[in-house]
C-alpha positions as CSV (number, residue, x, y, z in Angstrom):
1,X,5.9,-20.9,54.5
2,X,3.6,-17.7,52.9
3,X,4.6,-16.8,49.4
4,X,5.2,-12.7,49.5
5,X,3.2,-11.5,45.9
6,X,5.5,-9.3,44.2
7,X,2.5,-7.3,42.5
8,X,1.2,-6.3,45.5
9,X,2.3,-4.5,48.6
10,X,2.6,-5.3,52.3
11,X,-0.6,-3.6,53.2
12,X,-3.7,-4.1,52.3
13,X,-4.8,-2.6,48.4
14,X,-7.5,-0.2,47.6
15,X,-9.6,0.3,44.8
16,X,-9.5,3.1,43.4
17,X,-11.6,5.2,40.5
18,X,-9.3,6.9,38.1
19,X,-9.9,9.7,36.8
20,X,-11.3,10.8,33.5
21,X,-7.8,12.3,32.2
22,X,-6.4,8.9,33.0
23,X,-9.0,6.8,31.8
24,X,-8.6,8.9,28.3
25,X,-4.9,8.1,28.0
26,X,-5.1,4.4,28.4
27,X,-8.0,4.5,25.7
28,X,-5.8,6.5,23.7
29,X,-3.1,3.4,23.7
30,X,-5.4,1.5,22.1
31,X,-6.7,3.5,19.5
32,X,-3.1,6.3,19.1
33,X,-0.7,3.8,17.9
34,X,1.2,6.6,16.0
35,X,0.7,9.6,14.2
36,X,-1.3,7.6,11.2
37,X,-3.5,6.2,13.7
38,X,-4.6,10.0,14.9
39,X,-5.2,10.5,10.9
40,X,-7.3,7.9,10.4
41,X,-9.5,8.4,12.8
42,X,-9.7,12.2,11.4
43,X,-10.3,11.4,8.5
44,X,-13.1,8.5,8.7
45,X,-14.7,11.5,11.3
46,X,-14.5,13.6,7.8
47,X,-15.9,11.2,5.4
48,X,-18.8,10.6,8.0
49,X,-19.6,13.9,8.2
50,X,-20.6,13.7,4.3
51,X,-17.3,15.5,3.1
52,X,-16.2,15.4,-0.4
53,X,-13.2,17.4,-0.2
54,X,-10.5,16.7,2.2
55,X,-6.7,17.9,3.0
56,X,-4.3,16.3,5.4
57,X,-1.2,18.0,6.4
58,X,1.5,17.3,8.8
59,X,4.8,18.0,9.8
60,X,7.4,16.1,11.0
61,X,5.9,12.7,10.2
62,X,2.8,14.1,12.0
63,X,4.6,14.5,15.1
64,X,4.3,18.2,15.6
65,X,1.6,18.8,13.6
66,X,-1.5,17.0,12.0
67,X,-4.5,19.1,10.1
68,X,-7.1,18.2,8.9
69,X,-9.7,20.4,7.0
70,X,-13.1,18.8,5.8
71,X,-15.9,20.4,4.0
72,X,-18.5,18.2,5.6
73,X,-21.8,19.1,8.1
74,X,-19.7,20.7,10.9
75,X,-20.3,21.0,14.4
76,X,-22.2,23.3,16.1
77,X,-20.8,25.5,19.0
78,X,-22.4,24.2,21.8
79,X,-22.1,20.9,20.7
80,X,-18.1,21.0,21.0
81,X,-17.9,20.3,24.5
82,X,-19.9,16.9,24.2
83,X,-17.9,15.7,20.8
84,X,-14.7,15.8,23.3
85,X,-16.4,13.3,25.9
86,X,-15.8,9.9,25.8
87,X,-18.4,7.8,24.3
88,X,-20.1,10.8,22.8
89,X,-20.9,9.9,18.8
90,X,-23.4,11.5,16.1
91,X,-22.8,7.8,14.4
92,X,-25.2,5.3,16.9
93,X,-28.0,5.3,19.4
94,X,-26.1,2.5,21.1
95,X,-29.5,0.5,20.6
96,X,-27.8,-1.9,18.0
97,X,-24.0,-2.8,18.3
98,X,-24.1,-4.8,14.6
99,X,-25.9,-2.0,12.5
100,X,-22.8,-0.2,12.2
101,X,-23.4,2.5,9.1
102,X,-20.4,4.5,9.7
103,X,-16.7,4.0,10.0
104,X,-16.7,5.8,13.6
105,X,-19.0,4.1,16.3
106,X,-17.4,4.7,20.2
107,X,-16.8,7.8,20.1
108,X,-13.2,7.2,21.8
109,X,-11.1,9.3,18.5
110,X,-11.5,13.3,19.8
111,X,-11.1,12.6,23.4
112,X,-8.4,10.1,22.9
113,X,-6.5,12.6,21.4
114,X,-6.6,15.8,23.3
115,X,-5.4,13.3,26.2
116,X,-2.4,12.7,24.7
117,X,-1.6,16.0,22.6
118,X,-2.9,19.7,22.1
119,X,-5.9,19.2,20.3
120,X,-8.2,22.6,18.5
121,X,-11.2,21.6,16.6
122,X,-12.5,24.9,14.5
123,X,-15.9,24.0,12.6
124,X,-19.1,25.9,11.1
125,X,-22.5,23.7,10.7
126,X,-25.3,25.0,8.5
127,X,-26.9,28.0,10.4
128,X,-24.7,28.6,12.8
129,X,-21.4,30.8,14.0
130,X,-18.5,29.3,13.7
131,X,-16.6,28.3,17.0
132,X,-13.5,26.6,18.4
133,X,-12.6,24.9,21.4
134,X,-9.0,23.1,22.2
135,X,-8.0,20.5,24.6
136,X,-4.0,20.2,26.2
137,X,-3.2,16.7,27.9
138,X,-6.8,16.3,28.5
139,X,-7.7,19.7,30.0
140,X,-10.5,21.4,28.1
141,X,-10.7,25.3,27.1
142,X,-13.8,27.4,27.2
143,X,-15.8,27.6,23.3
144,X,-15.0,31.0,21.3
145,X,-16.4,31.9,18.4
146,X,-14.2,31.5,15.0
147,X,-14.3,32.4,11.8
148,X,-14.6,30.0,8.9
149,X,-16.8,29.5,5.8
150,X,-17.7,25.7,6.7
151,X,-17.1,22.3,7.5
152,X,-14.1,21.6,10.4
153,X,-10.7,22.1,10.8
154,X,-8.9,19.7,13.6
155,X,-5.5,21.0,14.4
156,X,-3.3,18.2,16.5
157,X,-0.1,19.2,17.5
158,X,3.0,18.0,19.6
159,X,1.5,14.5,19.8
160,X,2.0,12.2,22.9
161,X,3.7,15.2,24.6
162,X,1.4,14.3,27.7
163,X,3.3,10.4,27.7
164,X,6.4,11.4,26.4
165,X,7.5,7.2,26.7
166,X,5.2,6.9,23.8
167,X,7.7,8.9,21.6
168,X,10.6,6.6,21.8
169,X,8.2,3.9,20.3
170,X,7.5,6.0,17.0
171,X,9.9,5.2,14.0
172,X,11.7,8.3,11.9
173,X,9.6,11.1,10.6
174,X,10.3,9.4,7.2
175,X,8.9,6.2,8.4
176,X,5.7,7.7,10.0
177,X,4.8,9.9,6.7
178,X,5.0,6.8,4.8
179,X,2.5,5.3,7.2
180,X,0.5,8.5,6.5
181,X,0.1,8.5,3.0
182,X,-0.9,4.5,2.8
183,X,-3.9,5.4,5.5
184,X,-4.9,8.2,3.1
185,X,-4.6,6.0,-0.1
186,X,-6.4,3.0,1.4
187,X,-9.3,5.5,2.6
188,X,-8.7,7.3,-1.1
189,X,-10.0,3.4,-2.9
190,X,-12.8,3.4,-0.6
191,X,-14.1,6.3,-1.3
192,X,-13.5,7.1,-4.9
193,X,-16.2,10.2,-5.5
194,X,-14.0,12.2,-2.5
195,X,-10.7,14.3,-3.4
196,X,-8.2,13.7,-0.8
197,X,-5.3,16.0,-1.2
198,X,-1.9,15.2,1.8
199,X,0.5,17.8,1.9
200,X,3.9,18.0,4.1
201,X,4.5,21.1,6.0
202,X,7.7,20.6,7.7
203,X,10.0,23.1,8.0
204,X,9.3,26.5,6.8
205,X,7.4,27.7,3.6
206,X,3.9,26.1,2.6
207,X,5.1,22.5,1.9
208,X,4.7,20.0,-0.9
209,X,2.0,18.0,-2.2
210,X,2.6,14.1,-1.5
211,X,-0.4,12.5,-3.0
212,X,-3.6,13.9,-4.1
213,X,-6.7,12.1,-5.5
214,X,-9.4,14.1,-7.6
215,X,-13.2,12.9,-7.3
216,X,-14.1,10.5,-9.8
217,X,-17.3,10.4,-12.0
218,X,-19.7,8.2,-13.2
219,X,-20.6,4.7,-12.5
220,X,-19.4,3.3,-9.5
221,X,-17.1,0.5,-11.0
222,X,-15.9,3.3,-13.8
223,X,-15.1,5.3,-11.2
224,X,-13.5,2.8,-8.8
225,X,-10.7,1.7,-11.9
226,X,-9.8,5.5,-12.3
227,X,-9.3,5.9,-8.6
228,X,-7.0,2.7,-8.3
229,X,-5.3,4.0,-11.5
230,X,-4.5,7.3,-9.4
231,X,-3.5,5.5,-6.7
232,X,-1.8,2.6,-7.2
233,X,-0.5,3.5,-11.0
234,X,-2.1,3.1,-14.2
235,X,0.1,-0.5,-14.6
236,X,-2.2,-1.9,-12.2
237,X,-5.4,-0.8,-13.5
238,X,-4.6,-1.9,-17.1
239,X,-3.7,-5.2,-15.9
240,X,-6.1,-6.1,-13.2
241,X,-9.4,-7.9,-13.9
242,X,-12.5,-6.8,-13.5
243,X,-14.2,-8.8,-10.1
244,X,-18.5,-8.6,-9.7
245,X,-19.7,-11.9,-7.9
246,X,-22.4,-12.3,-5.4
247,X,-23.3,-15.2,-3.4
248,X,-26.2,-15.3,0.1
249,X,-25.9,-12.1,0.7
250,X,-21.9,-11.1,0.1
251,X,-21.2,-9.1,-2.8
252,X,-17.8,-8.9,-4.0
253,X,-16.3,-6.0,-6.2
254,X,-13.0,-4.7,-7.3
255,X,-9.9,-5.5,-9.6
256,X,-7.7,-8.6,-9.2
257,X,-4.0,-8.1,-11.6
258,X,-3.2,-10.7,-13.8
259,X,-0.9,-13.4,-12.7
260,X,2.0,-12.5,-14.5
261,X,1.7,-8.5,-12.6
262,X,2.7,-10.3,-9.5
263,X,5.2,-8.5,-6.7
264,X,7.8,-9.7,-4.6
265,X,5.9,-8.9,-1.3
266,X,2.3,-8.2,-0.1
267,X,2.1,-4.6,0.0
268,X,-0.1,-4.0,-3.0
269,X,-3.3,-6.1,-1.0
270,X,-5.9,-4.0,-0.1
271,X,-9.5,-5.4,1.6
272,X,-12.2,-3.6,2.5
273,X,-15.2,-4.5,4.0
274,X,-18.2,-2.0,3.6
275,X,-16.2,0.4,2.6
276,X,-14.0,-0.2,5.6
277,X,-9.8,-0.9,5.1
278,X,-9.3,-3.6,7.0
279,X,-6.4,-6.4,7.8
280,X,-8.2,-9.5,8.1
281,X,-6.0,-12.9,8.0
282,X,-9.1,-15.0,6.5
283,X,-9.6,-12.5,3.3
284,X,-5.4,-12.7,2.6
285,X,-5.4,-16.1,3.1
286,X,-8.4,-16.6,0.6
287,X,-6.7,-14.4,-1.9
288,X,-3.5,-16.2,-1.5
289,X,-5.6,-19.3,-2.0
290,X,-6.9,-17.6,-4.9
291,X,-3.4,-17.9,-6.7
292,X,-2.2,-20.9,-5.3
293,X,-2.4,-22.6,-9.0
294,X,-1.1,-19.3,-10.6
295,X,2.0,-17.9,-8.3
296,X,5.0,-19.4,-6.7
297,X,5.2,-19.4,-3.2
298,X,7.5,-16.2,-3.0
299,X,5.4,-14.0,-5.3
300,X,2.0,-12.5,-4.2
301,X,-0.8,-11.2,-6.2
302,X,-2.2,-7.5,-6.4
303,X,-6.1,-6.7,-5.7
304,X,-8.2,-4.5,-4.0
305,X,-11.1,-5.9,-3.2
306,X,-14.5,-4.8,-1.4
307,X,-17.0,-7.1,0.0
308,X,-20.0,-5.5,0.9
309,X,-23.2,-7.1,2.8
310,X,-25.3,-6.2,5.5
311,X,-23.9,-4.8,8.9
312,X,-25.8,-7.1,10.5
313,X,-23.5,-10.7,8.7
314,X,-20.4,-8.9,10.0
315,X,-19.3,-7.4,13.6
316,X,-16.4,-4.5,13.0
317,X,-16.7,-4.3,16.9
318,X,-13.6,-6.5,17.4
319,X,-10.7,-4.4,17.9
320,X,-10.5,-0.3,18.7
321,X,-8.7,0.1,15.9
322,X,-11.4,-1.6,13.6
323,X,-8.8,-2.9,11.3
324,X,-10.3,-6.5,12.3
325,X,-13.9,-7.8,11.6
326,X,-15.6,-11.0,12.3
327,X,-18.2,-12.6,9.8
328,X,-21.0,-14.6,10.7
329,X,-19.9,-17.4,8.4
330,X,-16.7,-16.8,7.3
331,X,-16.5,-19.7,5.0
332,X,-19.0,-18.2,3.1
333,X,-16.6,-15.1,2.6
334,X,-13.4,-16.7,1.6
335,X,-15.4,-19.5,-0.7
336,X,-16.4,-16.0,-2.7
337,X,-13.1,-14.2,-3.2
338,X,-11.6,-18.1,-3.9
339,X,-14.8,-18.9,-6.8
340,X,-14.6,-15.4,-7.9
341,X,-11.0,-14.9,-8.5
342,X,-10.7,-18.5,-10.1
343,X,-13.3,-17.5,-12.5
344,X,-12.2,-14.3,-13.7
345,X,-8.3,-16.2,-13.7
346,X,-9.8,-18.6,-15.9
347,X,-11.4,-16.7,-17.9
348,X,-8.6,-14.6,-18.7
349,X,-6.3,-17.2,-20.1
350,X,-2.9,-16.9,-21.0
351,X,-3.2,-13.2,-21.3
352,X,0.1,-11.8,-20.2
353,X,0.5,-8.3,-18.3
354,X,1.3,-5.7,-20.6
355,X,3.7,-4.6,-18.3
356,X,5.7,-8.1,-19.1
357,X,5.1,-8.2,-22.2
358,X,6.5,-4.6,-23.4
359,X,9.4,-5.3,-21.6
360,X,9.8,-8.7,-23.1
361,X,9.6,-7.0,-26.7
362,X,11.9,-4.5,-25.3
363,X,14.5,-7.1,-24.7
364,X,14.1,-8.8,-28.0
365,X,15.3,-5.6,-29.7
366,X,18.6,-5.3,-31.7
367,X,20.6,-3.6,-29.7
368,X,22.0,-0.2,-30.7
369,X,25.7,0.0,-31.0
370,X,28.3,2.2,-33.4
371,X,29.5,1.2,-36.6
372,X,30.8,-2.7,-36.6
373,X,34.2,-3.4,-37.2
374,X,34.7,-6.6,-39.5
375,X,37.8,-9.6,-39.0
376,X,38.6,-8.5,-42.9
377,X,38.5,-4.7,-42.2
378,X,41.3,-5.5,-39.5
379,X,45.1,-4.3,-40.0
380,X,46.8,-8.0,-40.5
381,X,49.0,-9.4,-37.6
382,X,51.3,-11.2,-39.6
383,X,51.1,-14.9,-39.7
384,X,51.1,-17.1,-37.0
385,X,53.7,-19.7,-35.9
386,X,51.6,-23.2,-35.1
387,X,51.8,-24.2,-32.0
388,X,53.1,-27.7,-32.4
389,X,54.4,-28.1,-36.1
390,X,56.1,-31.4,-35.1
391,X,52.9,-33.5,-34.8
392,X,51.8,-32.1,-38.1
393,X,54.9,-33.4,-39.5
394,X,54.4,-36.8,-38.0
395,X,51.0,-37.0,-39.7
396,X,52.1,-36.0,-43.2
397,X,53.1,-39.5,-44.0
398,X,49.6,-40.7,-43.9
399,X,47.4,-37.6,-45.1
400,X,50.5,-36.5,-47.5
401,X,52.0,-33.1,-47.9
402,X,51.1,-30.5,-45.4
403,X,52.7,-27.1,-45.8
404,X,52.9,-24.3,-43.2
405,X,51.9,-20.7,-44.1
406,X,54.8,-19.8,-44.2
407,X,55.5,-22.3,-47.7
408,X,51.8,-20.6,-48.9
409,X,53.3,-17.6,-49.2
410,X,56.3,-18.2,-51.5
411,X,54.5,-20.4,-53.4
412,X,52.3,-18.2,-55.9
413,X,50.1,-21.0,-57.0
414,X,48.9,-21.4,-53.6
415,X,48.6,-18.1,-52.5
416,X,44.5,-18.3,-51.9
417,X,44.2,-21.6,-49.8
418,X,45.9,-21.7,-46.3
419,X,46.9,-25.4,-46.4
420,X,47.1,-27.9,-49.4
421,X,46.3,-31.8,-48.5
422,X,47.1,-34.9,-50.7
423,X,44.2,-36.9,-49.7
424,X,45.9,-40.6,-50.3
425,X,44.1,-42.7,-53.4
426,X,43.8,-46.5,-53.3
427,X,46.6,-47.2,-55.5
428,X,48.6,-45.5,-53.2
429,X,47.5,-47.0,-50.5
């Protein structure tokens, strides 16, 4: 007897070529998770474009509204149309897949998401008119000139409104601007010479600032420990250690915290991987390795590390999201961060957070209270009645003469000691 194939119908199936509206939002599954997805690719689009000044605002989690305004090279007018094809990019040839330069490569980010919400990109490159162009569910708009000094401005709004299913997926507004701001802090510590500046706009009025990073200066190490300081708090950078090792081509940078500076969970672990955030399973597990002789099992350490090497030892071409990478000898990379970290572990000592110690010292201080209130500065209670005077009297014949307070009192002579005891000599004995 046949078997009928659920999947597939009674008569015969036909292939079919979808088309490019279609095609656009199942690419955009994979790269649009959420609202902080559509932000990071903005935003690694910004810092490409040689910006040192970007703001990111949103509303509503980023669910009505995402904006983001760069001061970078811009686009030019005609060139609009063909940054909102797929696989269109300013970023490769397509000659070489592993000499990947740039955080963007496929050129999957602008299409993606004017197939899933109303997407306007307004920009200004050197020497030419300004010009804008918008995109709804995938339908493209005619170019029009616009006024602006420079750079780009990419407006998003009402995201996913073209697959409305995808909403129910996303978590509260309060949820998604959280996921927000720790995209724009982990781009932030890789890029420490760029302000980044995230603002909320929900509601009405012009918002609040969330977060907001001013460009460092200086060396690059100098002005790596101020950025971490204005990002992840000036605790961390006073107790982390500073990390500079190199081995066959890797070299490893950043700031490792002291032992005792531990947390409760793994949230303050950032990795990056020239220059690139990334969430790689081998690099935690090496840093977790790192601290093995150093940490219990249900503390974790706090670093941020960056390895940096040439494209060509690492493929970021693993996942659309890029938040994965591959080395060519990954041994090689977690043997570094393990020898490194060690080293610089070792090195340090006993040295103690200051964080731990100040509030060790802080518990070790005499406590502030009111004025103390002495037993002999208390009003008198009158004398006690003992609990069992029987069993005293039953031992008077061996120790001698025991006498209750009460006989202390009416006898003058005895007025300081509470009890009088005949210790028994050897003669009477």
């Amino acid at each position: 007897m046949a078997q009928s194939i659920p999947k597939i119908g009674a008569a015969q199936p036909v292939i079919r070529q979808l088309d490019e509206t279609a095609v656009n939002r199942i690419a955009a599954g994979e790269v649009v998770e959420r609202p902080a997805s559509a932000v990071k690719e903005l935003v690694e689009n910004a810092i490409d474009a040689g910006a040192q000044r970007i703001t990111v605002e949103y509303a509503d989690g980023g669910k009505t509204l995402i904006r983001v305004t760069d001061d970078g090279c811009g686009i030019a007018g005609d060139d609009l149309p063909l940054a909102l094809s797929r696989h269109a990019t300013s970023k490769i040839d397509g000659s070489d897949l592993l000499n990947i330069h740039s955080f963007g490569f496929r050129g999957e980010a602008l299409p993606s998401l004017g197939a899933v919400g109303r997407l306007t990109i307004t920009s200004r490159a050197a020497g030419h008119d300004g010009a804008e162009v918008s995109v709804n569910g995938g339908k493209m708009g005619d170019v029009r000139p616009a006024a602006l000094n420079g750079g780009t401005v990419v407006t998003l709004r009402d995201l996913f409104f073209a697959t409305p299913a995808r909403l129910k997926f996303l978590r509260t507004d309060r949820a998604e601007a959280q996921a927000i701001g720790d995209v724009i802090k982990r781009l932030a510590m890789a890029e420490p010479f760029v302000q980044f500046t995230l603002r909320d706009v929900s509601g009405e009025g012009a918002g609040r600032e969330v977060f907001r990073a001013n460009a460092e200066q200086g060396e690059m190490f100098e002005a790596l420990h101020g950025r971490l300081a204005q990002v992840l708090g000036r605790e961390f950078a006073d107790n982390a250690l500073a990390i500079d090792a190199q081995r066959e081509g890797l070299h490893l940078t950043g700031f490792a915290a002291l032992p005792t500076y531990s947390r409760g969970s793994a949230v303050t672990q950032y990795l990056f991987v020239n220059g690139r955030p990334v969430r790689d399973k081998l690099l935690v597990g090496a840093l977790r390795g790192a601290y093995f002789d150093f940490l219990s099992r249900d503390r974790h350490p706090a670093a941020a590390l960056f390895i940096d090497c040439d494209p060509t030892l690492v493929d970021v071409n693993v996942h659309p999201a890029k938040s994965e990478v591959r080395f060519r000898d990954p041994g090689l990379a977690r043997g570094l961060i393990v020898s490194a970290l060690r080293h610089a572990l070792a090195d340090a000592g006993h040295r103690a957070s200051t964080t731990v110690a100040g509030a060790t010292l802080g518990a070790m201080q005499p406590e502030q209270i009111g004025a103390r209130v002495y037993q002999m500065d208390r009003a008198s209670m009158g004398p006690r009645p003992l609990p069992n005077p029987q069993g005293f009297a039953e031992t008077a014949g061996m120790w001698g003469r025991v006498e209750t307070p009460a006989q202390q009192v009416t006898d003058p002579s005895d007025a300081v000691s509470y009890t009088h005891l005949t210790l028994p000599t050897n003669r009477e004995v």
